[in-house]
C-alpha positions as a printed Julia matrix, in Angstrom:
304×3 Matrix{Float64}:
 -21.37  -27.89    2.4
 -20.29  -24.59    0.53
 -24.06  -24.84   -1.39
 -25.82  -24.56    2.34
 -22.73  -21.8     3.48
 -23.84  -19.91    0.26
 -27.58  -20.21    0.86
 -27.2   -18.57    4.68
 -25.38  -15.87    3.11
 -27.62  -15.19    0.84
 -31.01  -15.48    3.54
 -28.74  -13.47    6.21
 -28.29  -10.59    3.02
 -32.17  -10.89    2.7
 -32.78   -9.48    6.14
 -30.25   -6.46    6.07
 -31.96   -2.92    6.01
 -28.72   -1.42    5.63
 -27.91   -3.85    2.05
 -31.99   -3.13    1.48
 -31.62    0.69    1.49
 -28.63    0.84   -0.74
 -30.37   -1.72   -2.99
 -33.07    0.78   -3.88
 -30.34    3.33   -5.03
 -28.78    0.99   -7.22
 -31.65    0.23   -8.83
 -32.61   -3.19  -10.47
 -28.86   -4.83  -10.59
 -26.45   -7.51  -10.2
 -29.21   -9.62  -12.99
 -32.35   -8.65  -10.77
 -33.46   -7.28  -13.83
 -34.1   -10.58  -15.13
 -36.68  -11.61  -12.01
 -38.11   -8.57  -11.23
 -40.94   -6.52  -13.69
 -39.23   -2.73  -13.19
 -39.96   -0.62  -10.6
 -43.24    0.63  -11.7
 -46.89   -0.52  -11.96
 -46.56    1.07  -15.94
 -43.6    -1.08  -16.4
 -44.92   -4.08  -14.34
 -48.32   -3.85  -16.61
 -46.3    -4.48  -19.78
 -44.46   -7.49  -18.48
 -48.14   -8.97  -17.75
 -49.12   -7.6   -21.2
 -46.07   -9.61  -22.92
 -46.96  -12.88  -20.89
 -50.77  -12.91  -21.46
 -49.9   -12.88  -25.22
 -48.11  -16.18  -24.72
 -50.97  -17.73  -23.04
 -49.77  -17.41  -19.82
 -51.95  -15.35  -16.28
 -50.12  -13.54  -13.68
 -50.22  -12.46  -10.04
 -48.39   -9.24   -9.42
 -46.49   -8.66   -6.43
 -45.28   -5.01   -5.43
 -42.42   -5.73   -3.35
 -41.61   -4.87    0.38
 -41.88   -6.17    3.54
 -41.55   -6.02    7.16
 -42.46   -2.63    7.32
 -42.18   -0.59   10.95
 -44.53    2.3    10.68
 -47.7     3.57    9.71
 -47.08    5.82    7.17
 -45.48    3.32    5.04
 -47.82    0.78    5.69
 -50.59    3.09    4.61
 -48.63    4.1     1.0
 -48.51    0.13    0.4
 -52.29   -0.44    0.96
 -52.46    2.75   -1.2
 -50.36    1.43   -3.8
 -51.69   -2.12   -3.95
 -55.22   -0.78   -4.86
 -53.89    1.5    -7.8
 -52.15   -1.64   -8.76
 -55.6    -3.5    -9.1
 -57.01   -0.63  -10.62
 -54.05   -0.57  -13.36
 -55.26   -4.25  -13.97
 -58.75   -3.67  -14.56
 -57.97   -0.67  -16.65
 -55.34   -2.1   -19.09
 -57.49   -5.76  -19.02
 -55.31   -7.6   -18.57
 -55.18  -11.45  -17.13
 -53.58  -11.13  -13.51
 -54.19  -11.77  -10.04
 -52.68   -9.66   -6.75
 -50.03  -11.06   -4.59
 -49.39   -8.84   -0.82
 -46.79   -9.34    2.25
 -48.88   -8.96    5.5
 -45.7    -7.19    7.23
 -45.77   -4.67    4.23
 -49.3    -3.52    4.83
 -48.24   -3.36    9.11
 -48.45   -6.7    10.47
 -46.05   -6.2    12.69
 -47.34   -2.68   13.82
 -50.66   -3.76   15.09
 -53.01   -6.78   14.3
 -56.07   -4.84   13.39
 -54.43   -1.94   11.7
 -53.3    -4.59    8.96
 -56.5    -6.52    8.75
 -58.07   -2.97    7.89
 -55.61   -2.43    5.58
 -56.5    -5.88    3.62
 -59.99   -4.92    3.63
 -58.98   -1.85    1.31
 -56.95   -4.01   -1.06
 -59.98   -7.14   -1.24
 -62.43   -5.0    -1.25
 -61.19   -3.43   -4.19
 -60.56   -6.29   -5.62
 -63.99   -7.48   -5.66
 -65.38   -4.28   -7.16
 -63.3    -5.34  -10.15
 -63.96   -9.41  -10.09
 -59.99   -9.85   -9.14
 -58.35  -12.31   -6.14
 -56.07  -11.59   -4.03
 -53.16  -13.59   -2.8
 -51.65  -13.45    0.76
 -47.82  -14.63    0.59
 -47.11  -16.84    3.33
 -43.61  -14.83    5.43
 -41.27  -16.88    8.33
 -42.97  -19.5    10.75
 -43.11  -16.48   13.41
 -45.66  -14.61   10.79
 -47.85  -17.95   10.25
 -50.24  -18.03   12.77
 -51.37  -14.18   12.01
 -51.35  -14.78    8.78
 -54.08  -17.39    8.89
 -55.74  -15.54   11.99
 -55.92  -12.22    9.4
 -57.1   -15.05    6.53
 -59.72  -16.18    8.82
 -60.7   -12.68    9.1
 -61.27  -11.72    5.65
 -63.09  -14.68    4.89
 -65.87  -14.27    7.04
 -66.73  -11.47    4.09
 -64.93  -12.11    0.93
 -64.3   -15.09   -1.14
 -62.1   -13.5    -3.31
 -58.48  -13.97   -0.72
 -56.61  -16.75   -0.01
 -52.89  -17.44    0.96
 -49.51  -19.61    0.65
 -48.87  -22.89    2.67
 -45.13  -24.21    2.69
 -44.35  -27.46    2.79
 -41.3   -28.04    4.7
 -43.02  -26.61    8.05
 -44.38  -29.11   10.5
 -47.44  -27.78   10.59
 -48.42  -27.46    7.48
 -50.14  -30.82    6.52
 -52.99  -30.01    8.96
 -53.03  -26.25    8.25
 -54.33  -27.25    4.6
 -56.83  -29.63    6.2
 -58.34  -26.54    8.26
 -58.2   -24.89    4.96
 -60.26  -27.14    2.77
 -62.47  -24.88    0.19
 -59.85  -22.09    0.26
 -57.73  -21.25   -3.25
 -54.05  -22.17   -1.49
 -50.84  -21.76   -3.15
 -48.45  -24.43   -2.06
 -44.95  -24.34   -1.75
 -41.71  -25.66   -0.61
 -40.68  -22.37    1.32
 -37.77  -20.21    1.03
 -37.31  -18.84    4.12
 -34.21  -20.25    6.86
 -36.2   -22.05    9.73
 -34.88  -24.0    12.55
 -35.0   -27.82   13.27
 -37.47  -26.97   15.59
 -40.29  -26.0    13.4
 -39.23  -27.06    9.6
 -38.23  -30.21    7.66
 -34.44  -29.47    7.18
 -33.91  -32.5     4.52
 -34.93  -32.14    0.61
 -36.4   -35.87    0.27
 -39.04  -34.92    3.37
 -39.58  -31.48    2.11
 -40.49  -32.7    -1.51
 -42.39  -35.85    0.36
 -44.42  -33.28    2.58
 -44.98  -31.37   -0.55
 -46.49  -34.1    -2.52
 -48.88  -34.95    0.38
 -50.5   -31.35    0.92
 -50.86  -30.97   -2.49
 -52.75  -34.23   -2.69
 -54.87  -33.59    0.34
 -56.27  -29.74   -1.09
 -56.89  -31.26   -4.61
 -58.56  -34.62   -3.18
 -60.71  -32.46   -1.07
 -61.88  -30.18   -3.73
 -60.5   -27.18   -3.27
 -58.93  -25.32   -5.49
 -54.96  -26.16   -5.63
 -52.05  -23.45   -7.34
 -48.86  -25.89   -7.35
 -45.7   -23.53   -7.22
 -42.48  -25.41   -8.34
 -40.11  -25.21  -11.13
 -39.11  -28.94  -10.21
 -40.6   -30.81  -13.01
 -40.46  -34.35  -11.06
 -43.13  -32.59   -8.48
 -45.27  -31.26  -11.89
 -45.18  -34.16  -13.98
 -46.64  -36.18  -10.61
 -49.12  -33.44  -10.22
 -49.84  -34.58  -13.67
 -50.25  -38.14  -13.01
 -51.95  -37.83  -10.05
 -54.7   -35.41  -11.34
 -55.25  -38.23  -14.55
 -55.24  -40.8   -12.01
 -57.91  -39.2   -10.1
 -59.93  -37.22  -12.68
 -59.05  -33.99  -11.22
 -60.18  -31.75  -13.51
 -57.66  -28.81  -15.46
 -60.15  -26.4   -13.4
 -59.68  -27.02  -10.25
 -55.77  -26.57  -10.46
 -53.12  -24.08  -11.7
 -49.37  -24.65  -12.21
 -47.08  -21.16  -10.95
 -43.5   -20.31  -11.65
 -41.87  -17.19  -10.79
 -41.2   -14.41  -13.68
 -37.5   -14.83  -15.38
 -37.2   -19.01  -14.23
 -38.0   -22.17  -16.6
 -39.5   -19.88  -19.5
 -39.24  -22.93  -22.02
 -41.08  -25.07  -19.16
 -44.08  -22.44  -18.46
 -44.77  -22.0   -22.0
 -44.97  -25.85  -22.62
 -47.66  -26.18  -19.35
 -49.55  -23.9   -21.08
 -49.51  -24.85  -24.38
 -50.83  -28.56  -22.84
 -53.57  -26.91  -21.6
 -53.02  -25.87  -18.15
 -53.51  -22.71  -16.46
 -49.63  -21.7   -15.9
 -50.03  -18.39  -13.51
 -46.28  -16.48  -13.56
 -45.57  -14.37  -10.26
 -44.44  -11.05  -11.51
 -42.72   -9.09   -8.46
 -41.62   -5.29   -9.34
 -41.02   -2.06   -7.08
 -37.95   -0.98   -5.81
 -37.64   -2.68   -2.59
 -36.2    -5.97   -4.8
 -33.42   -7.03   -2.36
 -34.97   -9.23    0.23
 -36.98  -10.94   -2.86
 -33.77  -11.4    -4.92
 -31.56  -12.47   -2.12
 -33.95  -15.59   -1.47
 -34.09  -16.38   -4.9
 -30.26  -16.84   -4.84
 -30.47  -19.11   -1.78
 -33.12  -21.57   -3.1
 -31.06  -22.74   -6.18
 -27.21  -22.22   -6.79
 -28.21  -22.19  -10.7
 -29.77  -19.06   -9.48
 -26.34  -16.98   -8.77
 -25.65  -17.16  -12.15
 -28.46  -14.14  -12.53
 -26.17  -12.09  -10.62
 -22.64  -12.75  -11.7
 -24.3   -11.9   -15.16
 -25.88   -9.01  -14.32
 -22.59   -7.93  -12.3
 -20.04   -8.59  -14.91
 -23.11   -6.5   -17.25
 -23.26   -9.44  -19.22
């Protein structure tokens, strides 16, 4: 009871502009220092640089979402494509990750699929991918609409399916050949249109990752629960799923000990490195999905 009270608070805090907007003049605190990269690409790069030395890829994420205007959607797009050219340039081994509603989703449809073109267009000129992060259930639809989009001209995009909505089980079907990242999901959804029980939501999980690596496509399993990996394991042996058709993910700052042993076995074990200094909303979440998680923050509050 007081774990699912704590996790509302913490989703309700994700959503406030006016806790957002004091956030980025406190800079990274209360331990989001440990799970986000800085606040700039320079300081984001070096994080990636660190990481690749341990054997381990990377998708960077500049944070920021739900953006209202046009202006600010534009200086995301803008800064997303410096942020693949900082890749290329200091070679190293990362991916992209973007938030449709930071690049004007919900300013106008077409505004934000030209706005994507920018970013994976860029990304093709330097042989990169780019990941779309799957938002709420109300952002869903658009999101694979906008997908749909982009892949009538680029192969090099795909996006996030999560695992406790409904609709998710055929939304991979519809998706077979696309490079999906599959998750639980940390948003708050109603009854109406998400699994609200653990057991189905891990179930549900299991079966759409199953379905996208059975079909061929390739699979990016996102979890730090190692009951889900070490099936993933067994099922991909049982199977003779090859290494290459799957990746393991973990966000920057969680299970270190864990991502460094995946790839030290041999599998691709991508780290999602968010930085910028709209960290709130990302942070917030991150508290809500796992009580161990508050621990971040009472030691980063107590400057610990």
């Amino acid at each position: 009871m007081i774990e699912a009270v704590s996790k509302n608070i913490f989703l309700y805090a994700s959503k406030s502009k006016t806790l957002n907007k004091a956030a980025k003049k406190w800079g990274l605190r209360f331990g989001a220092s440990q799970v986000v990269a800085g606040e700039t690409i320079e300081s984001a790069i070096a994080k990636v640089k660190e990481l690749n030395d341990k054997g381990l890829v990377c998708t960077l994420d500049h944070l920021g979402e739900f953006v209202s205007n046009h202006e600010e959607a534009i200086e995301a797009t803008q800064y997303n494509v410096r942020t693949l050219e900082a890749i290329y340039k200091a070679g190293v081994n990362s991916n992209l990750s973007v938030k449709l509603t930071q690049l004007g989703l919900d300013i106008d449809f077409d505004f934000c699929l030209d706005n994507m073109r920018q970013i994976v267009e860029t990304a093709k000129r330097y042989n990169n991918f780019v990941r779309i992060d799957m938002e709420d259930s109300a952002h869903c639809q658009a999101t694979l609409d906008l997908l749909r989009e982009l892949r009538k001209t680029y192969d090099n995009v795909g996006t996030v399916i999560q695992a406790y909505l409904y609709r998710s089980e055929q939304d991979v079907k519809e998706l077979k050949g696309v490079s999906l990242r599959l998750v639980k999901g940390a948003y708050k959804e109603p009854p109406e249109v998400a699994y609200q029980d653990k057991a189905q939501i891990d179930e549900n999980y299991m079966n759409i990752i199953k379905e996208h690596l059975l079909s061929g496509s390739y699979t990016a399993i996102a979890t730090h629960d190692h009951h889900i990996i070490e099936k993933v394991k067994l099922f991909t042996k049982e199977h003779g799923i090859s290494p290459n058709q799957f990746e393991f993910q973990m966000l920057y700052g969680f299970r270190t000990d864990m991502q460094l042993q995946l790839a030290q076995e041999g599998y691709t074990m991508r780290i999602y490195v968010p930085f910028g200094n709209d960290w709130f909303g990302y942070f917030m979440r991150r508290l809500a999905e796992r009580p161990q998680n508050v621990a971040f923050a009472l030691k980063g509050f107590f400057g610990k």
